[in-house]
C-alpha positions as CSV (number, residue, x, y, z in Angstrom):
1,X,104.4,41.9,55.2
2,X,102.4,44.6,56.8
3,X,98.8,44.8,55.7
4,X,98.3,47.6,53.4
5,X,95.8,49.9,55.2
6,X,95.6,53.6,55.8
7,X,94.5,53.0,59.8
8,X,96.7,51.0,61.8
9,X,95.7,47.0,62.1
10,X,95.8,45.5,65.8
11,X,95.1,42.2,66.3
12,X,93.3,40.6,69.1
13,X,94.2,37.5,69.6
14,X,93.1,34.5,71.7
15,X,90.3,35.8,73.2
16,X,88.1,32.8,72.0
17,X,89.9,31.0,74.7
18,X,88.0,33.6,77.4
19,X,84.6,31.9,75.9
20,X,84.6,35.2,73.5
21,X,82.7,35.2,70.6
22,X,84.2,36.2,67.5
23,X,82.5,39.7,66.3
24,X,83.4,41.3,63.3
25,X,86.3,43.8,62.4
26,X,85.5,47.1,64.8
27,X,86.7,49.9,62.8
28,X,87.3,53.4,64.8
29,X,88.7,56.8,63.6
30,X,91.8,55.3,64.5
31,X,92.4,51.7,64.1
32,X,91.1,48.5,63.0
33,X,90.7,45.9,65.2
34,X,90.5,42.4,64.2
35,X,89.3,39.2,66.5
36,X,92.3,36.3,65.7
37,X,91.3,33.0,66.7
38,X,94.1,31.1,69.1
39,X,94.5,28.6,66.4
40,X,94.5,30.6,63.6
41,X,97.2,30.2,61.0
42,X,97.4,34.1,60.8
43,X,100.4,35.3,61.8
44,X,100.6,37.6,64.2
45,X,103.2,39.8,62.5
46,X,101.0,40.5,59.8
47,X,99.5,43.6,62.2
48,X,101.1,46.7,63.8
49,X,99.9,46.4,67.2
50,X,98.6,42.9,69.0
51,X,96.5,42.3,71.8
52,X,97.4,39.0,74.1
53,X,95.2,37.8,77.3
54,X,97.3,35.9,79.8
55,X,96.9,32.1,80.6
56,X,95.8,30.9,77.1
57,X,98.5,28.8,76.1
58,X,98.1,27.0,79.9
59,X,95.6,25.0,81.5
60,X,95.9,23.4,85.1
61,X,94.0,20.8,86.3
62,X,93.6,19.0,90.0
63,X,94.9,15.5,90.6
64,X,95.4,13.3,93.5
65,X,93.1,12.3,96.1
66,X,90.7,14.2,98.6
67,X,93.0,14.5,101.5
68,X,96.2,15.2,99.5
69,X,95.4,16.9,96.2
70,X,97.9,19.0,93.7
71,X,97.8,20.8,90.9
72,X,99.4,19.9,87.1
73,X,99.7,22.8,84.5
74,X,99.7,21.5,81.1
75,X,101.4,24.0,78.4
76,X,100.4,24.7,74.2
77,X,104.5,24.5,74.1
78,X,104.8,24.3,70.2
79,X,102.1,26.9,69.2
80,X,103.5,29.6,72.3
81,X,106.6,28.8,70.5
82,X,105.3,29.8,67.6
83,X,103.6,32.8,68.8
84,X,106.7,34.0,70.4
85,X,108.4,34.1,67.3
86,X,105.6,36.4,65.6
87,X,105.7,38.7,68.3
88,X,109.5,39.5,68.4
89,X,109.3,39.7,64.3
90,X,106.1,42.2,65.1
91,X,108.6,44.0,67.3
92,X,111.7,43.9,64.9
93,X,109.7,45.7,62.3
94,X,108.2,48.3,64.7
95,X,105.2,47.0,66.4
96,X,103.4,46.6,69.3
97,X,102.4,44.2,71.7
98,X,100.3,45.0,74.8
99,X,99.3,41.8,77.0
100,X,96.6,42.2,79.1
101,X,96.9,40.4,82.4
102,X,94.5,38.3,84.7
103,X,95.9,36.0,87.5
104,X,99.6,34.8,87.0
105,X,100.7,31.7,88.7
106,X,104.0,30.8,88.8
107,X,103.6,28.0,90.9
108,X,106.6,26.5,93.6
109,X,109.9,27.6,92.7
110,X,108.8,29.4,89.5
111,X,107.8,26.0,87.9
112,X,105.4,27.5,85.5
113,X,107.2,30.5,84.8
114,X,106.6,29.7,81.2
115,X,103.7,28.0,80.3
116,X,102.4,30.6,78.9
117,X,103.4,33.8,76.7
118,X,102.4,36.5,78.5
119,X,104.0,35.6,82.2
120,X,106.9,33.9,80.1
121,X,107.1,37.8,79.2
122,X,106.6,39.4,82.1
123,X,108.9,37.4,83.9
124,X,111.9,38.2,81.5
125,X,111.0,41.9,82.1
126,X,110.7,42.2,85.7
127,X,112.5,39.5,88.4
128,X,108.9,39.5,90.6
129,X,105.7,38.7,89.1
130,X,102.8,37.7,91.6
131,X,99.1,36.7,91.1
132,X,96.6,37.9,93.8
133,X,93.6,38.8,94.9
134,X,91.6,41.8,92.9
135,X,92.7,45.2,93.5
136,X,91.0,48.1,92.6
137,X,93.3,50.6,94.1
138,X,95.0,51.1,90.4
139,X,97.1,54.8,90.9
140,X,97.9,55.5,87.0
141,X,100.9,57.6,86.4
142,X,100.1,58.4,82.6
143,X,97.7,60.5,81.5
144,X,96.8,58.5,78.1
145,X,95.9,55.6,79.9
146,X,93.4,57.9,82.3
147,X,90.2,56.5,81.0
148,X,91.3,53.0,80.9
149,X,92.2,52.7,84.4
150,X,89.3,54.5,85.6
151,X,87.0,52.4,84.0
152,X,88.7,48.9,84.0
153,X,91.7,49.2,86.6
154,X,91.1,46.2,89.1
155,X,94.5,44.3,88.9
156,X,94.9,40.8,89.8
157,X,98.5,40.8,89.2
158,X,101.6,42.7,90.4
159,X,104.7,43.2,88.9
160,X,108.3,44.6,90.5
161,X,111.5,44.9,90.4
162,X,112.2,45.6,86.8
163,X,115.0,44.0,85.1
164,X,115.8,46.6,82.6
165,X,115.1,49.7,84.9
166,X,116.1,52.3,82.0
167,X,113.4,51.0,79.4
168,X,111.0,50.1,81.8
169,X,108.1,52.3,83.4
170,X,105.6,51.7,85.5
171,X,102.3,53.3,83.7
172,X,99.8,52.2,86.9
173,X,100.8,51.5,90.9
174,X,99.4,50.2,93.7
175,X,99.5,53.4,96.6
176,X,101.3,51.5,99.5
177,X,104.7,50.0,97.6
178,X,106.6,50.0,94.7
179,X,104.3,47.5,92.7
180,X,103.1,48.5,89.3
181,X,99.9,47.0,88.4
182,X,100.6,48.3,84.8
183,X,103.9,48.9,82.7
184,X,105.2,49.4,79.4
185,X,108.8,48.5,78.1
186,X,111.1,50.0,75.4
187,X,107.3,51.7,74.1
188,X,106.7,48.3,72.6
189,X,105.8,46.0,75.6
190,X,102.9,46.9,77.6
191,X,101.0,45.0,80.4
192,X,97.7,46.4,81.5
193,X,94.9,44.6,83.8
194,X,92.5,42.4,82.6
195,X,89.5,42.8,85.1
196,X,87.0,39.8,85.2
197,X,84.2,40.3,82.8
198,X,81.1,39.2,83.9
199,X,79.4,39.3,80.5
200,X,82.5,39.0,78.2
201,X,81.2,39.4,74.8
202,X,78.9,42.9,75.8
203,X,82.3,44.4,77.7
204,X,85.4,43.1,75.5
205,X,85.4,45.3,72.6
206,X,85.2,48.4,74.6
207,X,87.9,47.6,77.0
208,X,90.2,46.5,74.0
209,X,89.5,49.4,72.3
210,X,90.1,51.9,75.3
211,X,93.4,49.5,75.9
212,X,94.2,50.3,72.0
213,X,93.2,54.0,71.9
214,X,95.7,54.8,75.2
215,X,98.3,53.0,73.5
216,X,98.4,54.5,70.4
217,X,98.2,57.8,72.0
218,X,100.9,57.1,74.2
219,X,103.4,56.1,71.5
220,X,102.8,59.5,69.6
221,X,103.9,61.5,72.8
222,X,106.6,59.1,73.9
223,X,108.2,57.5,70.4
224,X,110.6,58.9,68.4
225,X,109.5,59.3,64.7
226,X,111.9,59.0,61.7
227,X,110.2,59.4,58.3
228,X,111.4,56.7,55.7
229,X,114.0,59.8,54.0
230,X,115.9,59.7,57.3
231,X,115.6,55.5,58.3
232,X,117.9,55.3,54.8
233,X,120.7,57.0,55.8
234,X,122.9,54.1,57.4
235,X,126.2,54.1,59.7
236,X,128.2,51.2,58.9
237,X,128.3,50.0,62.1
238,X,124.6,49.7,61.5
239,X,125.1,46.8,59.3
240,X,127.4,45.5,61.2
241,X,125.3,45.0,64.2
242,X,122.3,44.3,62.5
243,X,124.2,41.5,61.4
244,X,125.5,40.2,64.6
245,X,122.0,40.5,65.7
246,X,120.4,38.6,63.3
247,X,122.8,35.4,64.1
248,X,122.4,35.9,68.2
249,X,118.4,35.7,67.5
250,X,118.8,32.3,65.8
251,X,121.4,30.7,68.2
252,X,118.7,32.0,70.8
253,X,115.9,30.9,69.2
254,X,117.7,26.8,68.8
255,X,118.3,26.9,72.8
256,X,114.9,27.7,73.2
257,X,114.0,24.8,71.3
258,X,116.2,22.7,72.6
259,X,115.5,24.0,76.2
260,X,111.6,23.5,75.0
261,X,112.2,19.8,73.9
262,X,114.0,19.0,77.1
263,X,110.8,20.7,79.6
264,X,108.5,18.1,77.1
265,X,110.3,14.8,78.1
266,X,109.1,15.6,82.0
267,X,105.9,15.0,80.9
268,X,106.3,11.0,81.1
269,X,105.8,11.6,84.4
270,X,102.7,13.7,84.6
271,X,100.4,13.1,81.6
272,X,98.3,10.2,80.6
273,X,96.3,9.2,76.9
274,X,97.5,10.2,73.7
275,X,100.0,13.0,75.5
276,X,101.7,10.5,77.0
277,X,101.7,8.4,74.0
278,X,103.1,11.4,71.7
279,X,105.4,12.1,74.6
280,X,107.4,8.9,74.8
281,X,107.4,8.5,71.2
282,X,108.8,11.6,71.7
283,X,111.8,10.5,74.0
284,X,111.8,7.2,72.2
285,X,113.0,9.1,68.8
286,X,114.5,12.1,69.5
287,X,116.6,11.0,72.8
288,X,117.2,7.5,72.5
289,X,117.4,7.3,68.7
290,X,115.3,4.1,68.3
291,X,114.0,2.8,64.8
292,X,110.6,3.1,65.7
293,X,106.9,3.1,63.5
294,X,103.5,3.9,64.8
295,X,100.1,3.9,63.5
296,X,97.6,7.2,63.9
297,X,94.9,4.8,64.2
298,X,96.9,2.9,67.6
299,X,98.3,6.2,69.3
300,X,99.0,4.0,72.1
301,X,100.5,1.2,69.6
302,X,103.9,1.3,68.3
303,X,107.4,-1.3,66.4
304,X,110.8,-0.9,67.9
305,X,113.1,-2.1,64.9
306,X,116.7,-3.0,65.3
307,X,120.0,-2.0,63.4
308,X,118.6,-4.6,60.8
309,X,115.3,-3.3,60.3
310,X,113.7,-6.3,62.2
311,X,110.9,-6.4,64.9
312,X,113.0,-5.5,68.4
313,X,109.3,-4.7,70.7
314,X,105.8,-4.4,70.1
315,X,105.4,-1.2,72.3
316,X,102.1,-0.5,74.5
317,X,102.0,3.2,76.7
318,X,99.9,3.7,79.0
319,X,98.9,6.2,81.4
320,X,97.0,5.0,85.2
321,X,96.4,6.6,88.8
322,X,96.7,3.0,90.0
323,X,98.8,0.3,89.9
324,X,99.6,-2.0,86.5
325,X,96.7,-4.2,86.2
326,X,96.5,-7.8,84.0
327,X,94.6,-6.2,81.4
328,X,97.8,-3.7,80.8
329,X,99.5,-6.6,80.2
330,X,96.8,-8.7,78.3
331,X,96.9,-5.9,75.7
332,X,100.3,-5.7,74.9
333,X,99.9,-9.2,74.0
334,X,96.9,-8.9,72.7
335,X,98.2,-5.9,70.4
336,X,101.2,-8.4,69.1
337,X,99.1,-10.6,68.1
338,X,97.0,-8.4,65.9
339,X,100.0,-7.4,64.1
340,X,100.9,-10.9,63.6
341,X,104.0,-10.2,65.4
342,X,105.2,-13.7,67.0
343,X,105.1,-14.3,70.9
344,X,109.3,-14.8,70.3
345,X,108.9,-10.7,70.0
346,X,108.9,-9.1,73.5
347,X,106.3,-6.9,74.2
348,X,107.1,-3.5,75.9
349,X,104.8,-2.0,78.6
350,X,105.7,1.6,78.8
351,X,103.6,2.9,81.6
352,X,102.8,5.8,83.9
353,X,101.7,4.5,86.8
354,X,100.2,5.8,89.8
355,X,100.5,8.7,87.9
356,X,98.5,11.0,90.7
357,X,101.2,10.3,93.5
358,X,103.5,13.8,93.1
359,X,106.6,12.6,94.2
360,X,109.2,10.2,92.1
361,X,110.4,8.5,95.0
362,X,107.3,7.2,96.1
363,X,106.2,6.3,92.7
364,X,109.4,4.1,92.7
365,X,108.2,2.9,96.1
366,X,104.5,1.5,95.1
367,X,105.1,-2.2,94.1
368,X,103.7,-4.4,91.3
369,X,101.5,-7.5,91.9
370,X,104.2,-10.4,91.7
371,X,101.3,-12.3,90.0
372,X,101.2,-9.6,87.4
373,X,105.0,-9.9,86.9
374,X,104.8,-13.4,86.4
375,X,101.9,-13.0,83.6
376,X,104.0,-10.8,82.0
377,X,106.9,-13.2,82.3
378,X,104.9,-15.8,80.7
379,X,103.1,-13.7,78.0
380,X,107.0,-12.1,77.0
381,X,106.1,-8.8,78.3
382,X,108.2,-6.3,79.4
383,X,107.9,-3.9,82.0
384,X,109.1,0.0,81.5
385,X,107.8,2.4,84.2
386,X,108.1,6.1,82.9
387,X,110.2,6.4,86.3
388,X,112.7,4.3,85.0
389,X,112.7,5.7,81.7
390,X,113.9,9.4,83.2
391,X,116.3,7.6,85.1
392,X,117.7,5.7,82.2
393,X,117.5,9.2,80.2
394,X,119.3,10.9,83.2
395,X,121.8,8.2,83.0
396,X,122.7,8.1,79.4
397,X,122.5,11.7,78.7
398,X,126.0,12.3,77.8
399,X,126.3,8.8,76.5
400,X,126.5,8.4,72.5
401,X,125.8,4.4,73.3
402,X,122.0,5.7,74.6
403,X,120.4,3.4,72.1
404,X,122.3,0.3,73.0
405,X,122.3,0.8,76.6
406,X,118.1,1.8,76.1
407,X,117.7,-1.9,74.1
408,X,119.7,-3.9,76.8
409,X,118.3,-3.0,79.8
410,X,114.9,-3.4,78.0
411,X,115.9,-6.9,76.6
412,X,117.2,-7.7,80.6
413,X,113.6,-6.4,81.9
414,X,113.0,-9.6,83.8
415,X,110.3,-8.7,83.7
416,X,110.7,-5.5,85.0
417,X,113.0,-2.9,83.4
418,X,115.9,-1.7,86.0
419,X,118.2,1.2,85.0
């Protein structure tokens, strides 16, 4: 439900991410803007116009060693998810979204293409969407966004080749190609530069507020108004398709999920710590269908039952750079015993390990210390390497026997699980 006020209510959200402190409403002759925390529980289609930065649902971080480093992008998936949803509701109902773009990296072969909202966006809208170096040579080809581009028009982003050319136009252009450093699409989607500000909480709230006022002023010119006499006259096929609609946004909104869920199991390879724990419980529930129970208090703890609702495997996950070590194994057992669980009871090792090599084949390379193996032989531990568990999940996918096959090959773990 829209918020029942006489100006219209635009929402900034996520800005807290940008180190921005949270000021109070700013209230113009035309609008009122309101600072949204990123994890608020307000939703975002609660306001007529909303206000994104890029790269807040992402963060990337350097692993590996000195001489042969890479880069990881972790991704908010759930809460972009969320936010996704609010913004196409916002947009159903009339509204506005305007994301305002810093550096976009879509890393190798468009890997990150959506880890976060705004370049998840932009590259649905247009088929190139390239980070670079700051340009100031902004050419803006509307005159309501004049001001704006004058005074904060140094783009680090380009965007081209526009996948819906008829609703799509370019609003600001670089003056030696066919770039556009600023666009809008169907009057409801609009991407504008977000310049770096040195002192972010003095500059913000005028930039946002030019950003808003050349929006707003745009729409009158450009939208088509119907007063509410004239929205209730309906065509039947308006129903109809309104209809048909409605159903094509759910089925699309389940293989987003689904497509979502899929992206998340990947991250046995690549995270470490509680992630990885809430990962593989993850993948332990949802694609191997296991009876399984964990504590909040042991993240990294967890019970594989059986069909019978008896102990199968006290679990232990863990996340390393290096090698397996005798402690990893030491805990498992020592983890067993805590829960007064018999030795009789294998133990399961679930590990990512040498989690800052970037390749799966030379993970499955790097070998384990026989005298390690043979500790975990003699303590009843089993060994699951998260390289093995993607290739058992590989494996199995179209297999409805996934659990079985999942408990005898970790029963067989000799003690090394094989798929």
């Amino acid at each position: 439900m829209k918020a029942q006020t006489r100006k219209p209510l635009i929402y900034a959200y996520g800005f807290d991410q940008l180190a921005f402190l949270k000021p109070a409403d700013v209230e113009t002759n035309e609008f009122l803007l309101r600072f949204i925390e990123y994890r608020s529980t307000e939703s975002l289609a609660s306001a007529n116009g909303v206000l994104i930065p890029s790269g807040i649902f992402e963060t990337f971080e350097r692993r590996g060693q000195a001489w042969q480093p890479y880069t990881v992008c972790q991704c908010d998936e759930h809460r972009l998810a969320e936010r996704e949803k609010q913004i196409f509701n916002l947009w159903e109902s009339g509204g506005w979204i305007c994301f305002l773009l810093r550096h976009l990296n879509n890393g190798e072969a468009d890997k990150w293409s959506e880890t976060d909202l705004a370049k998840k966006i932009a590259n649905q809208m247009f088929e190139n969407v390239h980070g670079h170096d700051p340009n100031p040579h902004v050419y803006g080809k509307s005159d309501e966004f004049r001001e704006f581009f004058k005074t904060y028009g140094i783009a680090r982003t380009s965007l081209s080749s526009p996948r819906y050319e008829d609703k799509t136009r370019t609003l600001a252009a670089s003056a030696n190609d066919a770039r556009a450093f600023a666009a809008e699409f169907a009057r409801s989607f609009f991407f504008l530069p977000l310049k770096t500000l040195d002192h972010v909480n003095d500059e913000l709230v005028a930039l946002l507020t030019s950003a808003t006022t050349s929006i707003l002023n745009y729409k009158r010119r450009n939208d088509i108004y119907l007063p509410e006499w004239v929205q209730g006259i309906r065509f039947k096929a308006e129903s109809t398709l309104e209809e048909r609609r409605s159903k094509l946004e759910q089925e699309l909104i389940q293989v987003k999920e689904e497509s979502a869920l899929f992206r998340s199991y990947k991250a046995i390879l690549t995270s470490s710590g509680q992630g990885l724990s809430e990962t593989v419980l993850r993948v332990l529930r949802s694609f191997f269908n296991v009876d399984l129970h964990s504590e909040e208090a042991y993240i990294e703890d967890a019970i594989i039952y059986d069909t019978e609702g008896k102990e199968l495997f006290v679990v232990e996950i863990k996340g390393v750079n290096g090698g397996i070590k005798r402690d990893h194994i030491n805990q498992v057992d020592s983890h067993r015993e805590r829960l007064g669980i018999p030795s009789t009871i294998p133990g399961l090792l679930i590990i990512n390990d040498f989690a800052d090599v970037p390749s799966v084949e030379e993970r499955k390379k790097k070998q384990i210390d026989p005298n390690h193996l043979d500790l975990a032989t003699k303590q009843n531990v089993k060994i699951l390497r998260t390289t093995t568990l993607l290739d058992l999940m590989v494996g199995t996918e179209e297999d409805l026997q996934r659990r079985a096959i999942f408990v005898r090959q970790c029963l067989g773990g000799n003690p090394l699980v094989n798929s």
